[in-house]
C-alpha positions in Angstrom: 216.6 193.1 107.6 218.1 191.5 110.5 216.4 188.6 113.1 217.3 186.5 115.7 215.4 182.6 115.7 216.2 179.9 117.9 218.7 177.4 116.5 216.5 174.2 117.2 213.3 176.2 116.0 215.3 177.3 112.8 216.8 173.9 112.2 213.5 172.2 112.9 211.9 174.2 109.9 214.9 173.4 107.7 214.8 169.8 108.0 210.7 170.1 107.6 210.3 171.9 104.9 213.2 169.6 103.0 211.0 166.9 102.7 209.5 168.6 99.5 211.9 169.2 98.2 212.8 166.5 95.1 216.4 167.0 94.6 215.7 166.0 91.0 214.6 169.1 89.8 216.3 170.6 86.5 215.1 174.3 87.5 217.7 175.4 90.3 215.2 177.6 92.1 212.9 174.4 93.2 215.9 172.9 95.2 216.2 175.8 97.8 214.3 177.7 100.3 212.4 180.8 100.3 212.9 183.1 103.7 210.0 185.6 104.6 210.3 187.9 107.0 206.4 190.0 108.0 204.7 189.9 110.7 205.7 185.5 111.6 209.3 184.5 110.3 208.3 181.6 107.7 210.5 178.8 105.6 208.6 177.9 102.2 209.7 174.8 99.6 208.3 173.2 96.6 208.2 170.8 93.9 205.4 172.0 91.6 203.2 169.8 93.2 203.7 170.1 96.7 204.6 173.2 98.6 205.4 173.5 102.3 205.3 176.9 104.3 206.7 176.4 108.1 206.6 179.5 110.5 209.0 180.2 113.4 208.6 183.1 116.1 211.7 185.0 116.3 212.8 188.8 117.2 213.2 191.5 114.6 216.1 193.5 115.4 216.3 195.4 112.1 213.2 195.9 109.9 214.7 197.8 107.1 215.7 196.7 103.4 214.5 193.5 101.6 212.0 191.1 103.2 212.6 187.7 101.3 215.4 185.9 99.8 216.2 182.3 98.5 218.5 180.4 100.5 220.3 177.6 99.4 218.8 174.5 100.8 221.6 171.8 100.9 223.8 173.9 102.2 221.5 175.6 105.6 220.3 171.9 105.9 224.3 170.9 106.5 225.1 173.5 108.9 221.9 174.5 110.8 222.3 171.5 113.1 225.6 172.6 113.6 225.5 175.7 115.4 226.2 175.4 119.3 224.5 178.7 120.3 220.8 178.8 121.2 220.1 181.5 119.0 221.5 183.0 116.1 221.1 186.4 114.2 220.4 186.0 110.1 221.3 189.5 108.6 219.3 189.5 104.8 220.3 191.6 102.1 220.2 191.6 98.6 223.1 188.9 97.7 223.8 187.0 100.5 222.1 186.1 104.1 224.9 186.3 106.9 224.2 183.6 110.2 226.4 184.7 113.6 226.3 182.0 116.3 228.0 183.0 119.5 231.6 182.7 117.7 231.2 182.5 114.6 230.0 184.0 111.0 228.7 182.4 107.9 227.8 183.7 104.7 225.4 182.0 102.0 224.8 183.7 98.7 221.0 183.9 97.7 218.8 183.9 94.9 216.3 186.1 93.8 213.1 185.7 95.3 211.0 186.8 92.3 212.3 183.4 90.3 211.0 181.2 93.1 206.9 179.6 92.1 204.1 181.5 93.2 202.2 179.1 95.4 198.3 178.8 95.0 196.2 179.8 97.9 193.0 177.2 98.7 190.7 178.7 99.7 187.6 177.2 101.3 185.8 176.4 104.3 187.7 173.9 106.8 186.3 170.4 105.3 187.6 168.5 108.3 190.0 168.6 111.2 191.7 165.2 112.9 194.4 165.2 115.6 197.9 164.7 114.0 198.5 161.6 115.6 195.3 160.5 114.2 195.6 161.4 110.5 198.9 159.8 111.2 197.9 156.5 111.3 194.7 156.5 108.9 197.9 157.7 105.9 200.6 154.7 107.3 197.1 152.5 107.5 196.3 153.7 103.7 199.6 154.8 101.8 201.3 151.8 101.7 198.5 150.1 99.7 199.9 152.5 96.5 202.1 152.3 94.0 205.5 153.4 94.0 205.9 152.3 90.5 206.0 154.5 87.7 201.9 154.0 86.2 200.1 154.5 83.6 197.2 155.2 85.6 198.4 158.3 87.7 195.1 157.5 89.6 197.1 154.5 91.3 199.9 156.8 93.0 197.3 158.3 95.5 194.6 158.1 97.7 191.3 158.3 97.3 189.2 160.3 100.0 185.6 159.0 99.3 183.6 161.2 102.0 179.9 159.7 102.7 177.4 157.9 104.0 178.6 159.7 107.7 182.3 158.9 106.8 185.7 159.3 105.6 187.2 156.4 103.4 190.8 156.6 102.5 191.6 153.7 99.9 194.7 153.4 98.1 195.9 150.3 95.5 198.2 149.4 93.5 195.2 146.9 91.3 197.3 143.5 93.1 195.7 144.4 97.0 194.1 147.2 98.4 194.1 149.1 101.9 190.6 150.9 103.4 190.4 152.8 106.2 187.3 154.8 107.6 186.7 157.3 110.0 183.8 158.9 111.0 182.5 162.0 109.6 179.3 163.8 108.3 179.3 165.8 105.4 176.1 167.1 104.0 177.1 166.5 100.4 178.8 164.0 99.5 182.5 164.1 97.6 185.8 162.6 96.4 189.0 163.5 95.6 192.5 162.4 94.9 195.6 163.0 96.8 199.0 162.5 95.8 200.8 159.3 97.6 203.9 162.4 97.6 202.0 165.0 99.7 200.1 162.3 102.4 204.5 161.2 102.7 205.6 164.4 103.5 202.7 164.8 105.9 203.4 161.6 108.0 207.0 162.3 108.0 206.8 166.0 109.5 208.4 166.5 112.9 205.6 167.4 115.2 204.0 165.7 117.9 200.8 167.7 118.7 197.8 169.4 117.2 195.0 169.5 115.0 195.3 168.9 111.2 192.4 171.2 109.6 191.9 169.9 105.8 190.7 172.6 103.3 190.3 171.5 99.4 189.3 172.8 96.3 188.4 172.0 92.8 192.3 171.5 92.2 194.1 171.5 95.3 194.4 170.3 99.1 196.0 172.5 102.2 197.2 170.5 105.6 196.8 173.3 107.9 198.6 172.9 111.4 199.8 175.3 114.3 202.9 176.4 112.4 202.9 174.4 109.5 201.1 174.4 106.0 200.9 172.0 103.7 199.3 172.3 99.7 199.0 169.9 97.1 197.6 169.8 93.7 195.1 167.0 92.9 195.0 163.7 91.2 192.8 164.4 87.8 191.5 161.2 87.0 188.8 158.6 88.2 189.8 156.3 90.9 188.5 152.6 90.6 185.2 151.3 91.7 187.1 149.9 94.6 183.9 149.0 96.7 183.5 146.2 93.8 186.4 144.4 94.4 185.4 143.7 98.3 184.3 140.5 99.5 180.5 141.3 100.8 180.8 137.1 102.1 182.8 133.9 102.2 182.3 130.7 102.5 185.7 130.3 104.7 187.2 131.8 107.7 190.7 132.0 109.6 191.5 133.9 112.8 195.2 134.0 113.9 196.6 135.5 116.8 198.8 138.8 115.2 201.7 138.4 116.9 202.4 134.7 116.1 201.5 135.1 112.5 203.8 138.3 112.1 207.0 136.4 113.7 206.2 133.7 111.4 205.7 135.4 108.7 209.0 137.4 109.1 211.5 134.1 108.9 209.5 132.7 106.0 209.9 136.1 104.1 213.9 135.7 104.4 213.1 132.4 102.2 210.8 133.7 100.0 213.0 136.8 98.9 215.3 134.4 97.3 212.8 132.4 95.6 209.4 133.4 93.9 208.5 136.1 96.2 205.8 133.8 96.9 204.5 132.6 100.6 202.0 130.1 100.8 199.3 129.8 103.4 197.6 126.2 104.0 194.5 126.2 106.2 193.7 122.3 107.5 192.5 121.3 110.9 192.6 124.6 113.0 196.1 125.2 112.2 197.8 127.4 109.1 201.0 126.3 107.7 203.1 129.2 106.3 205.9 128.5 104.0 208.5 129.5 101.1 210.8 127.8 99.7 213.9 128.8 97.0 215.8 126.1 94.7 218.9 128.1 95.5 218.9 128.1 99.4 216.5 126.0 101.0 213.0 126.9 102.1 211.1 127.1 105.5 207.6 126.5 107.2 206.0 127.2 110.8 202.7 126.2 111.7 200.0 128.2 114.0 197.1 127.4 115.4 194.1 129.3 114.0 189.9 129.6 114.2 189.0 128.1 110.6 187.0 126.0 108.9 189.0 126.4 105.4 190.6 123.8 103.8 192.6 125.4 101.2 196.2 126.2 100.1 196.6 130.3 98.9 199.8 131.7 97.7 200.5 135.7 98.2 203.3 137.6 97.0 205.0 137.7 100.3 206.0 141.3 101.1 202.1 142.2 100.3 200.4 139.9 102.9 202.7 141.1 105.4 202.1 144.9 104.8 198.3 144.0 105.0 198.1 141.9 108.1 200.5 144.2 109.9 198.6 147.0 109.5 195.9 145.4 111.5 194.9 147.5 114.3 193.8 144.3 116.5 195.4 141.6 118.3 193.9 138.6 116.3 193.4 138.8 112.1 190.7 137.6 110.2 190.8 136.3 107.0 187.8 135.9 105.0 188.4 133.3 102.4 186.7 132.4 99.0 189.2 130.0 96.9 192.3 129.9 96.1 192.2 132.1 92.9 189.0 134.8 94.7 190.1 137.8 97.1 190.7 137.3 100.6 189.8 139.8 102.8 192.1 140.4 105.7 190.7 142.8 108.6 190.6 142.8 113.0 188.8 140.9 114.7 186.6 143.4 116.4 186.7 146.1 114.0 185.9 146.9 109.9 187.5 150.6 110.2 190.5 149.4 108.4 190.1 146.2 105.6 192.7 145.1 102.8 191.9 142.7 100.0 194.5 141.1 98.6 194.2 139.0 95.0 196.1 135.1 95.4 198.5 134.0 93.2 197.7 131.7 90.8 200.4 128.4 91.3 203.5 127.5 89.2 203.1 125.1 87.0 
């Protein structure tokens, strides 16, 4: 089997379908890349859990002999970028796949294909379909809310998809704060499912600009279906929390800051409070909030903003958190919806409830 491919199209697949791939696998076969050549040219990866397919148009110039193979990844992700040439010719055989560039030939020896993990199909009728760019920031407005930490409760290392009442939810926590974003959508029956904080990564992450992400899921699994590009993931098996519980449904204080004067605030504080407690504390007193940090070892800091509020209150948050929350704040002024200083504050725009985060105070030092 011989083909030509583009060199930006072929290295372009390479570098997508890489970001499966865990490079802590103990099974040799999971850290490189199956090659199909049918009717469409594809690249396919996984990790067990997660399994990419990209396809690529190219030219067959040779249709005989074997029709897959296993390349090594590391090594095509190295020198794919490489190559000079606008096209290059990839002759497959049983041992080894041969790459010519304009001047050049390279040889990389292959695996065999029948090792490499059969991927599930999902099959189902199209649940929902979003631009990319859209989907795109509903997961960076969502994922950052989960854990990265190794859990106990697997359930906290996704996101939940809670579709009803005429939308989408997408919540993710970590049990400390949690992210909510919404879109709208009706579904006759309403459903629920878990995806894996891994797979909704990858998804942000891929290098495409344009097109429509169509959504497919099963009992067990999830496919990301764009132009050239396929995405499936197994499932989260567990029960998410009653997150809807944990909201504020009213306060008895208020706070609206201007975003941008907050952030920049926020960000010099944060260089204080790294070297301290982690801690930033938020005092609310006569339509202005004081922000501030301090460490025993370098110093400390505080900037003061004017703000909307009629709370009178000190709060302390775990810095890095209430900066991840209010940034994500698709608005140009933040409102805080405020309790006490040991209840949940809710943190949303302005203008709009399509994206919320509640994050739980601190309790103070003694």
């Amino acid at each position: 089997m011989r083909i030509r491919v583009k060199t930006t199209e072929l290295t372009k697949a390479v570098m997508n379908v890489g970001k499966v791939i865990s490079g802590k696998s103990i099974d040799l076969i999971l850290e490189n890349v199956l090659l199909k050549v049918n009717n469409k040219i594809s690249f396919t990866t996984t990790n067990l859990e997660q399994a990419m397919e990209y396809f690529i148009e190219g030219e067959i110039l040779d249709n005989t002999g074997i029709t897959e193979t296993v390349l090594p990844y590391d090594l095509l992700r190295d020198i794919t970028p490489k190559f000079k040439s606008d096209e290059v010719e990839m002759d497959i055989s049983s041992k080894k796949v041969t790459i010519k560039d304009d001047d050049g030939e390279f040889t990389l020896h292959t695996l065999n294909p029948e090792a490499f993990a059969v991927i599930p199909e999902v099959t189902s009728n199209i649940m929902f379909s979003l631009p990319l760019s859209t989907f795109r920031s509903l997961i960076d407005n969502t994922i950052f809310a989960a854990s990265k930490k190794e859990e106990s409760r697997k359930e906290f290392k996704g996101v939940f998809f809670d579709i009803k009442d005429g939308f989408v939810n997408l919540v993710a926590t970590d049990s400390t704060s949690l992210a909510l974003n919404k879109f709208t959508f009706n579904l006759e029956s309403p459903t629920n499912f878990i995806v894996p904080f891994k797979a909704l990564d990858v998804l942000s992450h891929i290098s495409l600009d344009e097109g429509n992400v169509d959504v497919v899921v099963s009992d067990s699994s999830i496919k990301f279906s764009l132009p050239n590009l396929s995405l499936i993931s197994l499932l989260i098996n567990g029960t998410f929390p009653q997150y809807e519980s944990v909201i504020p449904e009213g306060s008895e204080f208020y706070a609206t800051i201007a975003k941008k004067p907050l952030i920049d605030a926020l960000d010099i504080i944060e260089v204080f409070a790294r070297r301290g407690t982690g801690r930033i504390i938020f005092t609310f007193s006569d339509g202005n909030v004081t922000v501030e940090s301090s460490s025993s070892s370098v110093g400390g800091g505080k900037k003061t903003i004017p703000c909307e509020t009629n709370a009178n209150v000190s709060l302390q948050f775990l810095g890095e958190k209430i900066i991840e929350g209010i940034e994500h704040v698709q608005d140009d002024r933040v409102s805080l919806q405020i309790q006490g200083p040991l209840h949940p504050v809710l943190v949303k725009g302005e203008s709009s409830d399509n994206y919320i985060y509640v994050i739980m105070p601190q309790r103070p030092v003694e």
